[in-house]
KOLKOLKOL-326171 format. One record per residue: residue in three letters; y, z, x of N, C-alpha, C in turn. Coordinates in steps of 0.05 Angstrom, whole numbers. Each point is the difference from the previous one (the first is absolute). Layout:
N
('ALA' (Y Z X) (Y Z X) (Y Z X))
...
END
This chain:
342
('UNK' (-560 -1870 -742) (-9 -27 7) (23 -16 10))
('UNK' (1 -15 13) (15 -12 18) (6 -31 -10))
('UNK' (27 -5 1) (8 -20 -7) (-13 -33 11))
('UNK' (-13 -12 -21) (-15 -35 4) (25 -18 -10))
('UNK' (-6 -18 15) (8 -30 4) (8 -2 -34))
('UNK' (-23 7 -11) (-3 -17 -26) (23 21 -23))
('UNK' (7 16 15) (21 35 -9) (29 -17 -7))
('UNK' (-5 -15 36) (36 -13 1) (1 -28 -13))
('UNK' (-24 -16 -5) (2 -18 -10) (11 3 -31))
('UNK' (-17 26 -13) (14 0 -33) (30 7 -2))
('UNK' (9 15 28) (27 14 -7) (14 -30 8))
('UNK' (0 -18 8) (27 -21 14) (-14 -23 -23))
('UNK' (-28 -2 -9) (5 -19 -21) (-11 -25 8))
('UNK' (-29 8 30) (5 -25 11) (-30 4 1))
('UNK' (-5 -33 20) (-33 4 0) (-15 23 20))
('UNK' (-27 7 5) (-5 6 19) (0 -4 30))
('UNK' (-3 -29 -12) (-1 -17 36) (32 -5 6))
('UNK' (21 5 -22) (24 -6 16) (10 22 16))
('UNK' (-8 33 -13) (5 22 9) (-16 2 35))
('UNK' (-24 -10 -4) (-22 -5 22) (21 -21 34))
('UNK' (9 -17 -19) (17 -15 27) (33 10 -1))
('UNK' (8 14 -6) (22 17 4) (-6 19 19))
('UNK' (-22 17 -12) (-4 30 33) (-18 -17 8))
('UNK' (-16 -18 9) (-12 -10 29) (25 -17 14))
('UNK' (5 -13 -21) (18 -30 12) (-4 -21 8))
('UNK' (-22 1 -11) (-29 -26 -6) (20 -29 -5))
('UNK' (14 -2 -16) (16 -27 -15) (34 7 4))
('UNK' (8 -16 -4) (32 5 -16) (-13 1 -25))
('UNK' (26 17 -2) (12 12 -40) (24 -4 -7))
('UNK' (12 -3 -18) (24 -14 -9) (13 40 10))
('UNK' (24 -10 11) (14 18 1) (-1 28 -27))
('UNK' (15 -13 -26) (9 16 -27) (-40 17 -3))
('UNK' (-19 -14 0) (-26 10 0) (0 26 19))
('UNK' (6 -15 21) (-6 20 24) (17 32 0))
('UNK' (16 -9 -12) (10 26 -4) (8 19 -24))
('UNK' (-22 -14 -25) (-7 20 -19) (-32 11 17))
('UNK' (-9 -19 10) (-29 23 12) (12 17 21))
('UNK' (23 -8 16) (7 27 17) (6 14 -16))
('UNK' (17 5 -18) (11 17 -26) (-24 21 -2))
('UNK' (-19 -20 -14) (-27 17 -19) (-18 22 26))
('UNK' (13 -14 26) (-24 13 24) (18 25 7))
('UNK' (29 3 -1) (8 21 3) (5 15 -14))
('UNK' (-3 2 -30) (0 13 -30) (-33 19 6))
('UNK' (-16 -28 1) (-27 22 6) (-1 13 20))
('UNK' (7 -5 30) (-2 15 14) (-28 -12 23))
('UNK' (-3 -27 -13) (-26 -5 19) (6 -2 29))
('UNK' (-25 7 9) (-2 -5 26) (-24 -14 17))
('UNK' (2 -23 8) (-28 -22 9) (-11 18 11))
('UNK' (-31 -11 3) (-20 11 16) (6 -16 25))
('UNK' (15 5 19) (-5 -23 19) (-25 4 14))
('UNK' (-17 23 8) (-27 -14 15) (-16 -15 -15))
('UNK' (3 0 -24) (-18 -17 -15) (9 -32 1))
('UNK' (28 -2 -7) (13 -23 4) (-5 -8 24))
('UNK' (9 17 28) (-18 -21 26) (-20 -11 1))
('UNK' (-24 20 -11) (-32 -12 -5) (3 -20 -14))
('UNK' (18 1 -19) (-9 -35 -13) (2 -22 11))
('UNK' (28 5 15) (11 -15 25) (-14 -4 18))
('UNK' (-13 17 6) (-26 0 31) (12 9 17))
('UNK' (19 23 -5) (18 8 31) (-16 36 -16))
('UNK' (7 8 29) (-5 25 6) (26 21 -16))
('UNK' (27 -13 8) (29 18 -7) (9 2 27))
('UNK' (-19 12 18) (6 13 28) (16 -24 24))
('UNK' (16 9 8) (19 -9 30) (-8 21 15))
('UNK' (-7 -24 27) (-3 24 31) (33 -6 9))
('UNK' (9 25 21) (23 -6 13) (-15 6 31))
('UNK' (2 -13 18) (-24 11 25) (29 2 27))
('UNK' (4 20 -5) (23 7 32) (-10 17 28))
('UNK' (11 -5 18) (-20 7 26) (14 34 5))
('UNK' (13 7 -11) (7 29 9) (10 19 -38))
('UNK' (-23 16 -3) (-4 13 -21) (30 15 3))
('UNK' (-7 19 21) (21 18 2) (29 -7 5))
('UNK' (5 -23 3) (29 -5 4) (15 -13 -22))
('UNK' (28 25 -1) (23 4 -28) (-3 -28 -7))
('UNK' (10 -17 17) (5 -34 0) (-19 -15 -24))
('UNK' (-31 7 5) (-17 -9 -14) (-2 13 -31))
('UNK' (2 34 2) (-2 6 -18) (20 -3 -21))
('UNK' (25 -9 6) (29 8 -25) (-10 -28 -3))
('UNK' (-12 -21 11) (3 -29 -5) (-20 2 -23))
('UNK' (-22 11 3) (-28 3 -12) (11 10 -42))
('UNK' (20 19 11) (0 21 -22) (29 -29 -20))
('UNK' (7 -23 14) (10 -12 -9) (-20 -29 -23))
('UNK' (-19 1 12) (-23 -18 5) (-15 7 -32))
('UNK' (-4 26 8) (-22 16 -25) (15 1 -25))
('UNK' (32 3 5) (13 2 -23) (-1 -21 -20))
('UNK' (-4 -29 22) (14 -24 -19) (-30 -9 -11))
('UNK' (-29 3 19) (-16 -2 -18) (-10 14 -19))
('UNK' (2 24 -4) (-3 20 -27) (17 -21 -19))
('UNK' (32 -7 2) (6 -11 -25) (-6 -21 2))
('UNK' (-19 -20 13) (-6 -26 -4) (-38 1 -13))
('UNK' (-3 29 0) (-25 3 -18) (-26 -1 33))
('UNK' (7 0 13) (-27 5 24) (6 28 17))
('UNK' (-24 2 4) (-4 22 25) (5 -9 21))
('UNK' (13 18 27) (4 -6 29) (-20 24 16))
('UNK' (-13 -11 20) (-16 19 9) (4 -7 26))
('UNK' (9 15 21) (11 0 28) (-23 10 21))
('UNK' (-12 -27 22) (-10 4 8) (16 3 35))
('UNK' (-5 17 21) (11 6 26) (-18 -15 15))
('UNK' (1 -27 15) (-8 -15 23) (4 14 20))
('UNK' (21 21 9) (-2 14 26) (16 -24 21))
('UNK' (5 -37 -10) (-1 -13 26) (-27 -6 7))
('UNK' (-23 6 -15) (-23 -6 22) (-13 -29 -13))
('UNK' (-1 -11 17) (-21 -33 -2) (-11 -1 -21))
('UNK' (-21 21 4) (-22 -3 -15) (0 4 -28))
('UNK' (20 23 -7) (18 7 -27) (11 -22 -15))
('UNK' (14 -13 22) (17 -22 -12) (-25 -23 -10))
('UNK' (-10 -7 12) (-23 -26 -4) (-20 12 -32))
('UNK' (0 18 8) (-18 15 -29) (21 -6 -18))
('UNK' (28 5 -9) (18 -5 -16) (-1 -22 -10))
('UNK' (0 -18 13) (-2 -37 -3) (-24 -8 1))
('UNK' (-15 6 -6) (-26 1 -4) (-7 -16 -29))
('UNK' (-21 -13 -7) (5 -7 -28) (-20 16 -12))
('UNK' (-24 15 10) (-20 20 -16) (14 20 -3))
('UNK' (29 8 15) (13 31 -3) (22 -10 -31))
('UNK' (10 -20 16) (23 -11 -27) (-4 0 -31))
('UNK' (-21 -4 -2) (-15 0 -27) (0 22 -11))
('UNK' (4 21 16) (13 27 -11) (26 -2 -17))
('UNK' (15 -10 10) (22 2 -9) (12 -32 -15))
('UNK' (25 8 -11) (7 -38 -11) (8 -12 23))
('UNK' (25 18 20) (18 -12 11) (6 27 19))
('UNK' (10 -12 22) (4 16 32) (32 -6 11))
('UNK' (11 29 2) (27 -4 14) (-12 17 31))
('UNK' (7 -25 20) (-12 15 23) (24 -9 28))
('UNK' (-2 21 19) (20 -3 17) (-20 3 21))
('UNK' (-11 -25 12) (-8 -3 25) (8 6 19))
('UNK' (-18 19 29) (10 2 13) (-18 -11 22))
('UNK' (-26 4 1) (-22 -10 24) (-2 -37 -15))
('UNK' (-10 -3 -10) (-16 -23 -13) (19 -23 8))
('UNK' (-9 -18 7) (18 -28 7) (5 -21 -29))
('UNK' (23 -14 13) (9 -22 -22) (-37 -20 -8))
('UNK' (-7 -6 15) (-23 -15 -4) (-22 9 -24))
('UNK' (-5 36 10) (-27 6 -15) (22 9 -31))
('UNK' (24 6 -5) (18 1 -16) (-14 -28 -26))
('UNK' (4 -27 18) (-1 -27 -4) (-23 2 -12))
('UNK' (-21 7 8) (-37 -1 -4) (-5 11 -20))
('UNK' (14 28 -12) (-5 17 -17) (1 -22 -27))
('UNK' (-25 8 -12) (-1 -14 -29) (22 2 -18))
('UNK' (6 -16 -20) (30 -5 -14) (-10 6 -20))
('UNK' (-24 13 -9) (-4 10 -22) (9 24 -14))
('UNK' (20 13 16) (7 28 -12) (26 -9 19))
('UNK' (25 5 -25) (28 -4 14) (9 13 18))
('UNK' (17 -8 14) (13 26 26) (28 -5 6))
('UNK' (23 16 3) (19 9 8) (5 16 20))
('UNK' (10 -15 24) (2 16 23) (27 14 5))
('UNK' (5 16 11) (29 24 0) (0 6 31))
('UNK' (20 7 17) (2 1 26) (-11 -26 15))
('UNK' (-2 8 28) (3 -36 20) (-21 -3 19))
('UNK' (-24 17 -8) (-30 -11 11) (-4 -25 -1))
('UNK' (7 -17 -27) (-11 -33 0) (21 -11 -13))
('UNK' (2 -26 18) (29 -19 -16) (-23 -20 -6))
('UNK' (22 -25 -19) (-14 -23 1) (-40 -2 -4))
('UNK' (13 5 -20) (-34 3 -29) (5 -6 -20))
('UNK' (-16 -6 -18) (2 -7 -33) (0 18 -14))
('UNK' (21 36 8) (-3 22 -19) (33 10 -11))
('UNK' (3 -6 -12) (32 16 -4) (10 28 21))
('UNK' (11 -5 19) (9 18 22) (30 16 -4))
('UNK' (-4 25 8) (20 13 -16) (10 12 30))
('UNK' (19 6 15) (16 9 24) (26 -7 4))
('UNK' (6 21 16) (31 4 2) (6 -19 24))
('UNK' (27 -12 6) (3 -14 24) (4 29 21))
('UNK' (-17 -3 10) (4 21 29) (20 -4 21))
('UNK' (6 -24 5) (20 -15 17) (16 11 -13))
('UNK' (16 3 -23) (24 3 -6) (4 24 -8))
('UNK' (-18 19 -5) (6 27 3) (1 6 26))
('UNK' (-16 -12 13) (10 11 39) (28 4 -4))
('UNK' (2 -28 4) (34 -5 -1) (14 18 -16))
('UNK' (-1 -4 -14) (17 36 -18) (-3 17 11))
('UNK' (-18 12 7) (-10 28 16) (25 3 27))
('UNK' (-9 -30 23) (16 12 22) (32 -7 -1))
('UNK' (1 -20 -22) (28 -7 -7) (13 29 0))
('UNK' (-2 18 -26) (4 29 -10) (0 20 30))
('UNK' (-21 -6 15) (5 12 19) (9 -4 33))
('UNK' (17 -28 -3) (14 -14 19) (30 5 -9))
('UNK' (-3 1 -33) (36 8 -15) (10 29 15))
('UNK' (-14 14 11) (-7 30 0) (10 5 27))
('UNK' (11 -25 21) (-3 0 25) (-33 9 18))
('UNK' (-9 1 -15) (-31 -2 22) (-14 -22 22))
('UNK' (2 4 23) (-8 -31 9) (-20 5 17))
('UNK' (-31 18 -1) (-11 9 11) (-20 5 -23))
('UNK' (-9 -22 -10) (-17 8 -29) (-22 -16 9))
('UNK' (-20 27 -6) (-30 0 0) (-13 -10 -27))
('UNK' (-27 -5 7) (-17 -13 -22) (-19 14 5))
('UNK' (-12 13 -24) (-29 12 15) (-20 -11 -31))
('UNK' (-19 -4 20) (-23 -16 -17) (-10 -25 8))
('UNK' (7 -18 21) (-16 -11 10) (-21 -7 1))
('UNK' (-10 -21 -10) (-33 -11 -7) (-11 -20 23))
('UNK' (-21 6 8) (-17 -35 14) (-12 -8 -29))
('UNK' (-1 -18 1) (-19 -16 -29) (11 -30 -1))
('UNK' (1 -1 -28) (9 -26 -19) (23 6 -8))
('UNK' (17 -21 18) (29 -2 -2) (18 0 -23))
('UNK' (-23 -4 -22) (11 9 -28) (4 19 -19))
('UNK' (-22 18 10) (3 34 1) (28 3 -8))
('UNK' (2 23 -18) (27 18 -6) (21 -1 30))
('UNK' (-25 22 10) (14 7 34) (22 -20 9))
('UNK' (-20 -28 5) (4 -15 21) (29 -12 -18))
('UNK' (3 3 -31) (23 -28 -12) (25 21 5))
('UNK' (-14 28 0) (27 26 -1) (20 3 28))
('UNK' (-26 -10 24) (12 -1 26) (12 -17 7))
('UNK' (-5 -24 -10) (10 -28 -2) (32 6 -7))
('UNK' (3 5 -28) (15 2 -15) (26 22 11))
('UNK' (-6 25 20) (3 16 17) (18 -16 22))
('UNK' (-12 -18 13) (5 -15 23) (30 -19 -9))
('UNK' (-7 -18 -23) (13 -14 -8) (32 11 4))
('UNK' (-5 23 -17) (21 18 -9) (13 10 24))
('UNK' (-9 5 13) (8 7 31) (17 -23 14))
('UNK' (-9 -22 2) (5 -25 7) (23 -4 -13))
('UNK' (2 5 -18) (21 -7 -27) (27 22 -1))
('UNK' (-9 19 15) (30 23 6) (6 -1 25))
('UNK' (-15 -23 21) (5 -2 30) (1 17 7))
('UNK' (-32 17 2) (-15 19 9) (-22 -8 16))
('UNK' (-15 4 23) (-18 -13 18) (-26 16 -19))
('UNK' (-14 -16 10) (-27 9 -11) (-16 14 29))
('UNK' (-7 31 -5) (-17 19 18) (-26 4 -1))
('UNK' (-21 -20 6) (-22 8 -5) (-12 35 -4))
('UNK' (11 12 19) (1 31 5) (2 10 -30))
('UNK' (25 -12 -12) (7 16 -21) (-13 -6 -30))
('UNK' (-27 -12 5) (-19 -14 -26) (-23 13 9))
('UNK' (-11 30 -14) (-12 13 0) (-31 -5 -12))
('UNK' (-25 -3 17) (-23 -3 -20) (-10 26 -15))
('UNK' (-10 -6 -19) (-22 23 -17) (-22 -11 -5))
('UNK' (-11 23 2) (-38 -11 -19) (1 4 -20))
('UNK' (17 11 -20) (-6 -2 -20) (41 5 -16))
('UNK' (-8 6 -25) (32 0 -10) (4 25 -20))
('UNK' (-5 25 18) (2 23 -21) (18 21 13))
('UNK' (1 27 0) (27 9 2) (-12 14 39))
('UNK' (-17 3 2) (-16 1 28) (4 -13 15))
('UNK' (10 -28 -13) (-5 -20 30) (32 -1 6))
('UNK' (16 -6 -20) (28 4 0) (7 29 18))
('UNK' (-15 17 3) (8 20 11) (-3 -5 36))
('UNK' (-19 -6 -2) (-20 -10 38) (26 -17 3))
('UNK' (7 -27 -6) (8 -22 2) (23 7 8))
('UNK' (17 21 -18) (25 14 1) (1 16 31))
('UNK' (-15 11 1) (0 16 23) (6 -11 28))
('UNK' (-25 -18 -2) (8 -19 27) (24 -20 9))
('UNK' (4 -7 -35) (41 -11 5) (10 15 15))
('UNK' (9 30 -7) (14 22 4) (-4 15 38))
('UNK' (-17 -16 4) (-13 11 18) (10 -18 24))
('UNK' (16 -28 -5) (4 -21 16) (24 14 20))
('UNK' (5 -20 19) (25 7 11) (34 -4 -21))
('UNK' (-12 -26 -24) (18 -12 -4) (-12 -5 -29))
('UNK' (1 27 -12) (-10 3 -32) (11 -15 -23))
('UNK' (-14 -3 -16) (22 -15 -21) (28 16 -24))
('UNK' (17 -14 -11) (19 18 -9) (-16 -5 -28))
('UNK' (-9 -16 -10) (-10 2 -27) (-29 -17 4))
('UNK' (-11 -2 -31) (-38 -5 0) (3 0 -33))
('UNK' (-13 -38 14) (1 -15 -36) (-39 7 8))
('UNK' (-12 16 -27) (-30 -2 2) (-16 -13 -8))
('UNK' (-20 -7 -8) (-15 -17 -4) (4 5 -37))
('UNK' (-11 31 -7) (10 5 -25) (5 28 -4))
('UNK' (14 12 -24) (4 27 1) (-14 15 11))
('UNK' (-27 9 -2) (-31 16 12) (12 0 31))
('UNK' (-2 -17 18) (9 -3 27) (34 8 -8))
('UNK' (17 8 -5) (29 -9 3) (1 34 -3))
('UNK' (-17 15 -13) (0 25 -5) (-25 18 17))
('UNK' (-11 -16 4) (-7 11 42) (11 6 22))
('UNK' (15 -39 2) (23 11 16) (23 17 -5))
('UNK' (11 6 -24) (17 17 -2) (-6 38 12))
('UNK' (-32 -4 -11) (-8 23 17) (-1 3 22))
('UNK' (-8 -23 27) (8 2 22) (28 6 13))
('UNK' (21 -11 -14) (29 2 -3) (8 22 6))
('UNK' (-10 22 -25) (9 20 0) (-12 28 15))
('UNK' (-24 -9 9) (-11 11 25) (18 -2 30))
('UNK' (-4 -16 -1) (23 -3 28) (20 9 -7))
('UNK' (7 14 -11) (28 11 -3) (26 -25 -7))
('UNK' (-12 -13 -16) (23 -33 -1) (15 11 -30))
('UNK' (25 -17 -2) (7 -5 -31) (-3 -14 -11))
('UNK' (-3 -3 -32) (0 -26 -8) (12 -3 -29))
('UNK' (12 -8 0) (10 -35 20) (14 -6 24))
('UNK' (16 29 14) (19 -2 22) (-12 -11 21))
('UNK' (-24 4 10) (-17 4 24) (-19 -33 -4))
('UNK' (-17 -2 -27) (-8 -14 -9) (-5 -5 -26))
('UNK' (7 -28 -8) (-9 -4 -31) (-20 -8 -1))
('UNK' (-11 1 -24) (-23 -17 -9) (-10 -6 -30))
('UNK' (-10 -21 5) (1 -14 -31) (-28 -17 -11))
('UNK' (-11 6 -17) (-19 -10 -5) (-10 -20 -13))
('UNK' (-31 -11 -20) (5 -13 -19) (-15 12 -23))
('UNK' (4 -5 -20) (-29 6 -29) (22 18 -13))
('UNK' (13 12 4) (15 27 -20) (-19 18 -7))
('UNK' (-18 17 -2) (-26 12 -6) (24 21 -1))
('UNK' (-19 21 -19) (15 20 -14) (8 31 28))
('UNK' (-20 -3 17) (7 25 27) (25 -10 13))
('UNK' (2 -33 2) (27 0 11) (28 7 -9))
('UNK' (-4 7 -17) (27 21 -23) (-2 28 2))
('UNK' (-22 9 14) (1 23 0) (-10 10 28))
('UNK' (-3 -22 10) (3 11 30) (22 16 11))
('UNK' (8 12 30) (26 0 7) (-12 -1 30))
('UNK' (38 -18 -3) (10 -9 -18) (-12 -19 -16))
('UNK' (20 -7 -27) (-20 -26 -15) (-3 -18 9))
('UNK' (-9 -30 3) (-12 -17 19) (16 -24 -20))
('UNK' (23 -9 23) (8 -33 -4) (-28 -14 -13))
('UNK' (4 -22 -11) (-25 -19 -6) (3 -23 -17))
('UNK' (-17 -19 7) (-4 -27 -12) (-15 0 -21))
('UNK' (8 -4 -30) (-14 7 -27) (-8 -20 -8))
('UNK' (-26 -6 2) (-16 -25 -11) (10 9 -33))
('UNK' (-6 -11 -26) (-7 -1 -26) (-31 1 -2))
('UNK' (-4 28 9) (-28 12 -15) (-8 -8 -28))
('UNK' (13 11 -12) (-9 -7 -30) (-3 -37 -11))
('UNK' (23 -8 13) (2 -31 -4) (-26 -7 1))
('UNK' (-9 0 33) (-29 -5 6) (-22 -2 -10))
('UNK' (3 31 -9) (-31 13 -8) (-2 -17 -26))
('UNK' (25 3 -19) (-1 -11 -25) (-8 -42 3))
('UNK' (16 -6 23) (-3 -31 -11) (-27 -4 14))
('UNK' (-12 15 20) (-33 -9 4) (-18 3 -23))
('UNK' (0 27 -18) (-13 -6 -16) (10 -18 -24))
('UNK' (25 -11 -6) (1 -13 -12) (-4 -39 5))
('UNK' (-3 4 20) (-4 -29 9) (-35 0 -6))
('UNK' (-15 20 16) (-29 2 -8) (-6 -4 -25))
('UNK' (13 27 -16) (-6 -7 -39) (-3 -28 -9))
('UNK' (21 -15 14) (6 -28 -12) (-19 -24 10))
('UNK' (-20 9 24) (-16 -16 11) (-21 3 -12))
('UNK' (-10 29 -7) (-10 9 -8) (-16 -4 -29))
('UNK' (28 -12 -12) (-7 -7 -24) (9 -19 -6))
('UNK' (-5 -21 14) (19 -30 5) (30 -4 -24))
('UNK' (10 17 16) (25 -10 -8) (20 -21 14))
('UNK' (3 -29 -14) (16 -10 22) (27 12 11))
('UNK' (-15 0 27) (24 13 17) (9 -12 27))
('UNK' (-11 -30 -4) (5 -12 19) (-17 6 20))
('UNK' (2 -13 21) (-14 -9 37) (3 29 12))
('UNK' (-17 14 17) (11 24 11) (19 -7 23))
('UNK' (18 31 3) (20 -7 15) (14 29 14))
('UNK' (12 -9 15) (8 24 30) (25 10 -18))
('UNK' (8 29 -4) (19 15 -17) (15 16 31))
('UNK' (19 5 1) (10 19 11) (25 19 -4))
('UNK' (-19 25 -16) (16 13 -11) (25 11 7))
('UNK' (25 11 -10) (20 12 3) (-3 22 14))
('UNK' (16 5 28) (10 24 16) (28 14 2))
('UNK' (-4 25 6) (37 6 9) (-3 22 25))
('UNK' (19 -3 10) (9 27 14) (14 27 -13))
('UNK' (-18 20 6) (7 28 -5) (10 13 5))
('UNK' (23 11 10) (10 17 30) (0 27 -15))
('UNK' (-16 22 16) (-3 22 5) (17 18 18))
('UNK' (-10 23 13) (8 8 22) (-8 2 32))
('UNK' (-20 -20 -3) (-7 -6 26) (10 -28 19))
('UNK' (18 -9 -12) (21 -14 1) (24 12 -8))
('UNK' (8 8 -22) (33 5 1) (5 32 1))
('UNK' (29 -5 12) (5 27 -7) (14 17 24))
('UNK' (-16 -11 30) (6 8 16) (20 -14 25))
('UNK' (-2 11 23) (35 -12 5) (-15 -26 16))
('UNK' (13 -30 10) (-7 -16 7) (4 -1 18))
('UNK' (-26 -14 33) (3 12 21) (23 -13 21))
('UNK' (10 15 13) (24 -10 24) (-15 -16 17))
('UNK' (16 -27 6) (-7 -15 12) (19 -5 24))
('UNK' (-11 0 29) (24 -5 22) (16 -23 -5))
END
C-alpha cells in the first residue's frame, strides 16, 4: 500500500492540511515546518499523484510544443530539452509537427484545440502577428523562433543579426571576400532568413566588402537538398564564391556536398559555416564551422516560463528573451591554407 498524506503527517508531527500545502504549495509554511515534512516525505519515500493533483486544479498536466519541421535535428535536440524540464516540473509535453502549414498553425491557437492542453510553446511560421493577437488568452502561450514579434506572449529567440555577424566576421578573419549566403526568402522581413541576410549584409558592409546580389542564394526550403541545388549554381558562376555562411547547418551540409562534387577543397577552395550546431554537423566531413544557439537554455526556459503562467506564478509582464550564442570552428573553416591574393 502506498504511502498517504496522512503517513507523512504522523511522521513530521504535523497537521494534515499543513502536509497538504507543502506538496501542492497551496499557502506558505514556516520554513523549520517545511522541512520536517520534506524530511518525513523522503524517509517514506512518497510520491504525489500528480494527475490527480492537476484534476483538482482543473489542468490536464499536458504541454503542446507545436514546431513546423518534425524531422529537423534543430527542433528535435530543442524538443528533447523541453520534455526534460517538464517531466521535472510534474507535466507531460506532447509534440505536435505544423509542417509550416496555415491551417495547422490556426488549429494550434485555436481555443476548442487548446483546451487540450494547459499551455502551448509554439514557433510560428505561416500565421500572422494579428490572428496570433485574436487567439483566445485562455490557455497561455510562449513563442520560440521569429514567426511573430510584438504580442502579449513571452518570446524566446536568438538575435539573428548578430550571429550573422559572427558567422561572416569568422569568415572575413579567414581572408574570404567572396562570401555567399544561401537561403534567401521573399516573405516577411522578419523571418529568420530575411534578419540572417540582413545581418549578412551588415557584416559585409562592416569588413568593407560590397554587397553581390549574385552571391545571396534563394531556397525553397532549408534542408540538406536545397543547400546542395543552391551550392551548385554558386559553383557554376564565372566568379564563384570562396566561402558560404548558410541559412543553417541542414543547408551548410548540402552545400558542402556540392563542394566536394566539383572536385573543390574545403576550406582551401571554400569554407563554410553554418547555424543551430545539430549533432551531423560534428560528424559530417569535414565537420561543419557553426553558430550554436543554447538549445537546452531554450527548450528549458520556454517551458519554464509556461509552468509559471500556467500556474500563475508571479512572473511578471511577458517579455522578448534572447538567448545565448557562440561560434564553433570545425573543419570547414580551419585548417586549411588561406587563399593568395594578387
Amino acid at each position: 500500500m502506498g504511502v498517504s498524506l496522512k503517513d507523512i503527517a504522523a511522521r513530521a508531527g504535523v497537521s494534515l492540511s499543513t502536509v497538504s500545502n507543502v506538496v501542492n504549495g497551496y499557502r506558505p509554511v514556516g520554513e523549520e515546518t517545511r522541512q520536517r515534512v520534506q524530511s518525513a516525505i523522503d524517509e517514506l519515500g512518497y510520491a504525489p499523484n500528480l494527475s490527480a493533483r492537476h484534476l483538482r486544479l482543473g489542468r490536464s498536466g499536458i504541454i503542446a510544443l507545436a514546431i513546423p519541421e518534425f524531422d529537423n535535428p534543430y527542433f528535435a535536440e530543442l524538443a528533447g530539452a523541453a520534455i526534460r524540464e517538464a517531466a521535472g516540473l510534474g507535466y507531460t509535453l506532447v509534440m505536435e509537427d505544423t509542417a509550416g502549414a496555415y491551417e495547422r498553425e490556426v488549429l494550434m491557437i485555436d481555443n476548442s484545440r487548446r483546451q487540450i492542453f494547459d499551455g502551448l510553446i509554439f514557433s510560428p511560421v505561416a500565421v500572422s502577428r494579428e490572428e496570433v493577437l485574436a487567439s483566445p488568452p485562455t490557455t497561455p502561450m510562449v513563442l520560440i523562433g521569429e514567426g511573430v514579434y510584438d504580442v502579449p506572449h513571452d518570446h524566446i529567440a536568438i538575435d539573428n543579426i548578430a550571429a550573422s555577424h559572427v558567422a561572416v566576421q569568422h569568415l572575413v578573419s579567414l581572408d574570404r571576400y567572396r562570401i555567399a549566403f544561401i537561403g534567401a526568402q521573399a516573405g516577411d522581413h522578419r523571418q529568420s532568413a530575411h534578419l540572417r541576410l540582413r545581418g549578412y549584409r551588415e557584416a559585409l558592409a562592416g569588413a568593407g566588402l560590397p554587397w553581390d546580389p549574385a552571391l545571396a542564394a534563394p531556397t525553397t526550403a532549408f534542408g540538406r537538398a536545397d543547400g546542395l541545388l543552391a551550392m551548385r549554381d554558386l559553383l557554376a558562376r564565372t566568379q564563384p564564391p570562396d566561402a558560404v555562411f548558410a541559412y543553417n547547418d541542414l543547408v551548410a551540409i548540402g552545400a558542402i556536398r556540392a563542394v566536394v562534387e566539383a572536385g573543390l577543397r574545403i576550406p582551401d577552395d571554400v569554407a563554410v559555416i553554418g547555424i543551430d550546431d545539430i549533432e551531423d554537423g560534428r560528424f559530417s566531413n569535414p565537420t561543419l564551422t557553426t553558430i550554436a544557439p543554447d538549445k537546452e537554455h531554450i527548450g528549458r526556459l520556454a517551458v519554464r516560463r509556461l509552468v509559471a503562467r500556467i500556474e500563475g506564478t508571479p512572473v511578471g509582464p511577458p517579455y522578448d528573451v534572447q538567448p545565448p550564442f557562440r561560434l564553433v570552428t570545425r573543419e570547414s573553416t580551419l585548417g586549411g591554407r588561406r587563399p593568395i591574393r594578387a
